[in-house]
N, C-alpha and C positions, 0 to 999 in steps of 0.2 A: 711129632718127635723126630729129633735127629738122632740118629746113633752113630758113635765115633769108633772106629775099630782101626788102630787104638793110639790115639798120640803117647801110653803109657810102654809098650812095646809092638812090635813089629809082628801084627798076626797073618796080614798075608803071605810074610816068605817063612814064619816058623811054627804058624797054628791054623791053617787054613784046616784042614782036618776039624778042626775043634771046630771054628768057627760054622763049618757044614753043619754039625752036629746039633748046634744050637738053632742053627734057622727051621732044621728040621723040627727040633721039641718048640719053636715059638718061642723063650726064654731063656737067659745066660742068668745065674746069678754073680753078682759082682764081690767082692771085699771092698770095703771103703779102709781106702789108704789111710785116714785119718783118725781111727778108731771107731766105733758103735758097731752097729749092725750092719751085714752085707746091705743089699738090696738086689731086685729081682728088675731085669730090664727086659721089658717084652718087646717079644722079634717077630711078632706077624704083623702082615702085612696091611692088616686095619692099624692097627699100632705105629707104625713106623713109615714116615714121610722117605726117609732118604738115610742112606747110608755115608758115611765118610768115612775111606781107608786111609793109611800114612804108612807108607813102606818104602823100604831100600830094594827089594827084589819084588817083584810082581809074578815073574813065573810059575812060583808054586802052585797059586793063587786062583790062575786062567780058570778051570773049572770049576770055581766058586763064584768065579765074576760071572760066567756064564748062566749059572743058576740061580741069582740075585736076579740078573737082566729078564731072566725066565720067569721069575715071581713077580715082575710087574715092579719090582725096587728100585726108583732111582737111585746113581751112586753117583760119587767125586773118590777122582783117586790125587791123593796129595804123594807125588813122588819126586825122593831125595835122590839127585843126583850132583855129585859134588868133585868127583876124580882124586880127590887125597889120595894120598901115599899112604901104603900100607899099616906105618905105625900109627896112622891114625884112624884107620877103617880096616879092620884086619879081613873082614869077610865079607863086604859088598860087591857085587859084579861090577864088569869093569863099567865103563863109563859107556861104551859102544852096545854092550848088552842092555845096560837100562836102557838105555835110548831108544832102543827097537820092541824095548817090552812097552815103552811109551810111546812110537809109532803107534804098534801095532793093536793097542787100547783105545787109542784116539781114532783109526782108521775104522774101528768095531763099532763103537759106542759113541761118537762124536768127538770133537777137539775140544770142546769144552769139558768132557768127561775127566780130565787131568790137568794138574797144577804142577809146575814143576819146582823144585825146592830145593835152592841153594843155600843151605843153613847145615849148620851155625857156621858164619865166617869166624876162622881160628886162624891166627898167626904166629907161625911156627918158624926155625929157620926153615925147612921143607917147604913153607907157604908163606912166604912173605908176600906185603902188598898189590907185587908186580906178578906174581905167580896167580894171584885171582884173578888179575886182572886176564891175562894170557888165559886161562884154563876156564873162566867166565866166557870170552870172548867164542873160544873153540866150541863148549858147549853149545851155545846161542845158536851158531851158523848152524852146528846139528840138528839143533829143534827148529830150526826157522820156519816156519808153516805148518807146524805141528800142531801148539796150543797158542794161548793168549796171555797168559799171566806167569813170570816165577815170582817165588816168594821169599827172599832174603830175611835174614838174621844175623846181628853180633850174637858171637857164642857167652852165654850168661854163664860167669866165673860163679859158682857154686862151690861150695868146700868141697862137693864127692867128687864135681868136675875139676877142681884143682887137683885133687890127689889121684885124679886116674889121670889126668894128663902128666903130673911129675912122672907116675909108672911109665908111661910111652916116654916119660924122656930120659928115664932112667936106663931105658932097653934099649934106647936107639942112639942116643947120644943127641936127640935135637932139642931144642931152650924153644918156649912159647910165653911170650907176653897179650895183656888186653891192651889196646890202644888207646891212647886217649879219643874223647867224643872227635875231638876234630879231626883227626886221621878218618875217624872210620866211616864219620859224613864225605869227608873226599871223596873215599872209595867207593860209598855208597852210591855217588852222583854216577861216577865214572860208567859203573855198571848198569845204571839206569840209562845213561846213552847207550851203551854196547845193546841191553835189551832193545831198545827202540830204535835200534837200525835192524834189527834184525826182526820185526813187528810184535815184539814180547811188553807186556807192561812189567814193571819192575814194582813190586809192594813189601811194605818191611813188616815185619811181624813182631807186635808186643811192644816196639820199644820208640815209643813217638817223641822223646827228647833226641833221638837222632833222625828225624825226618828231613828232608831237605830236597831241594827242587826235583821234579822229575821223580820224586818217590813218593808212592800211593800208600795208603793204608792197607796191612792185609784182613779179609776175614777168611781165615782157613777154615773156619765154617760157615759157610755162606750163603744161606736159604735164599738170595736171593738168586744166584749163579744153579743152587737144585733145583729152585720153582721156573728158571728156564729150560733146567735139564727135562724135568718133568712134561713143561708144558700146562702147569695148570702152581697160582698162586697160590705157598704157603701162610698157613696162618701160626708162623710162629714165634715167638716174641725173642728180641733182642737181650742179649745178656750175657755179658762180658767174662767170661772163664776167670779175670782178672782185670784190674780198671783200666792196665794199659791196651787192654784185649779189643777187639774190634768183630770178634766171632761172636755168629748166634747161637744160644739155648741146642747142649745136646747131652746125650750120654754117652758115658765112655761104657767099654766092656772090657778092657784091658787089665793087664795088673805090672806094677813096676818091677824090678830087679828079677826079670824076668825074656830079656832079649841078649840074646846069646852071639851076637855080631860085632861086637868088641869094639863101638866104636870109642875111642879115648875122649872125647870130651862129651858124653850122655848124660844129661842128668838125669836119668830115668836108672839108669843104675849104679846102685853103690859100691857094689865089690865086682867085677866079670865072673869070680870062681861062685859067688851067689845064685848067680844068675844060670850058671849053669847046671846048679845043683838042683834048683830050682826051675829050672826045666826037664831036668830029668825026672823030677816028680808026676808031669805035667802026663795028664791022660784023657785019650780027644775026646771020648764020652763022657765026660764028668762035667758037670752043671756049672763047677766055677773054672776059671783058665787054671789057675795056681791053686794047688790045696794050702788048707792054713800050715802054718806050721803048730807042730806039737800036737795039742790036744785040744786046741779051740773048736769050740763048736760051729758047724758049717753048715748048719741049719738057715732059713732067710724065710722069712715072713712076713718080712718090710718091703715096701717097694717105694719108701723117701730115696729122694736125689739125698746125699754126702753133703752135711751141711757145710764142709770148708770148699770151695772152690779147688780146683786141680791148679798145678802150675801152667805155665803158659808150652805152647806145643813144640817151640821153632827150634828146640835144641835136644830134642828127644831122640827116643831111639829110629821117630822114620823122618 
């Protein structure tokens, strides 16, 4: 079993705490986003092939990853690095910070241990097409020898995502459109060259109607990239998050409206003042990340996978 921690929100830079907590008891219980009963996801390490993080900050983090590494757990760190302007990432480090938490992960752990993740591409006046291109390019030469893969995205127009982007453009004064398919294949190409001079493969995530030359399929879960981490073949079966999906079979431990980084186009959260509220509930020794609200019972005696599938990861909160 893979476990994903957490394309739902961001627990290495705002629950690492938690997350300790849990590898210590061996089990997280989860909430299923979709109604029924929680479920119970075991965290020992008979249990658990490999880990997958997705974060915007890694530092918090370092002595978590150190004690995973310590338990014999393979990981993959899936980190978003993207340099938007402030109205649209209000509390990510800067772009030169990431960078060096993703050196210096990759120098520890190997270069394959990290993916780097340019997503979701947004077009903003702030970011027009030519602004990716430029701030794509600069990234690149950063990481040039660092890893092997980034992972691009068009930003998936969602209702919560339309209306927490009107909010950024209502605060800042900047207009954001989706492009049509063929704009954003252009752009796609462009950067799949900028990656391959600089030895990066370029893979799109979830969205295979805009695939086009020079761009790879992503799996952001990728048993097969952990069973070289490891060093030893997993046996786990392939199984699409979503049909456009191209990741293998894993669980999440995360829970949504629940990352408190403000960035404007997340669909993992619906309101930022929820999420905060909601993280203030949040307590590192409790069994679930998020308590329920109200008065639901937070009892779990299940241990089913959520029988709707999650949505897809590339636009989330890491």
């Amino acid at each position: 079993m893979i476990v994903s921690a957490s394309y739902r929100t961001d627990i290495p830079a705002l629950y690492g705490a938690w997350f300790m907590s849990r590898l210590q008891a061996g089990f997280a219980h989860v909430h299923n986003p979709y109604g029924g009963p929680p479920t119970t996801v075991p965290l020992s390490r008979s249990a658990v092939d490999a880990f997958v993080f997705w974060t915007r900050n890694l530092a918090p983090f370092a002595p978590a990853l150190d004690a995973v590494a310590g338990r014999g757990f393979p990981f993959l760190v899936q980190y978003t690095v993207t340099g938007y302007p402030r109205p649209l990432e209000r509390a990510t480090p800067t772009p030169e910070v990431a960078i060096a938490h993703i050196r210096a992960t990759a120098a520890r752990y190997g270069s394959g241990t990290v993916v780097w993740r340019y997503d979701p591409i947004v077009c903003t006046t702030l970011t027009p097409p030519e602004w990716h291109v430029s701030t794509f390019a600069r990234l690149a030469r950063m990481l040039a020898g660092t890893l092997d893969e980034v992972v691009v995205s068009w930003c998936q127009i969602y209702r919560k995502t339309a209306r927490n982007l009107d909010a950024a453009a209502r605060a800042s004064g900047l207009t954001w459109w989706d492009p049509e398919d063929e704009e954003k294949r252009a752009l796609l190409a462009r950067l799949a060259a900028i990656a391959a001079e600089h030895g990066t493969r370029l893979t799109l995530c979830g969205q295979p109607n805009l695939q086009t030359d020079g761009v790879g399929e992503a799996r952001c879960i990728d048993a097969d990239r952990l069973s070289r981490i490891a060093g030893t073949p997993f046996s786990i079966r392939h199984h699409a998050h979503r049909k456009q999906c191209g990741c293998w079979a894993s669980r999440d431990i995360g829970a949504y409206d629940s990352c408190t980084q403000g960035c404007a186009y997340c669909y993992a959260v619906n309101s930022p003042a929820a999420a905060k509220r909601r993280h203030a509930r949040h307590d590192p020794q409790a069994e679930f990340l998020i308590p329920a609200a109200g008065n639901v019972d937070q009892s779990c005696s299940s241990t089913r996978r959520p029988a709707a599938p999650p949505p897809a990861a590339s636009d989330g909160c890491s």
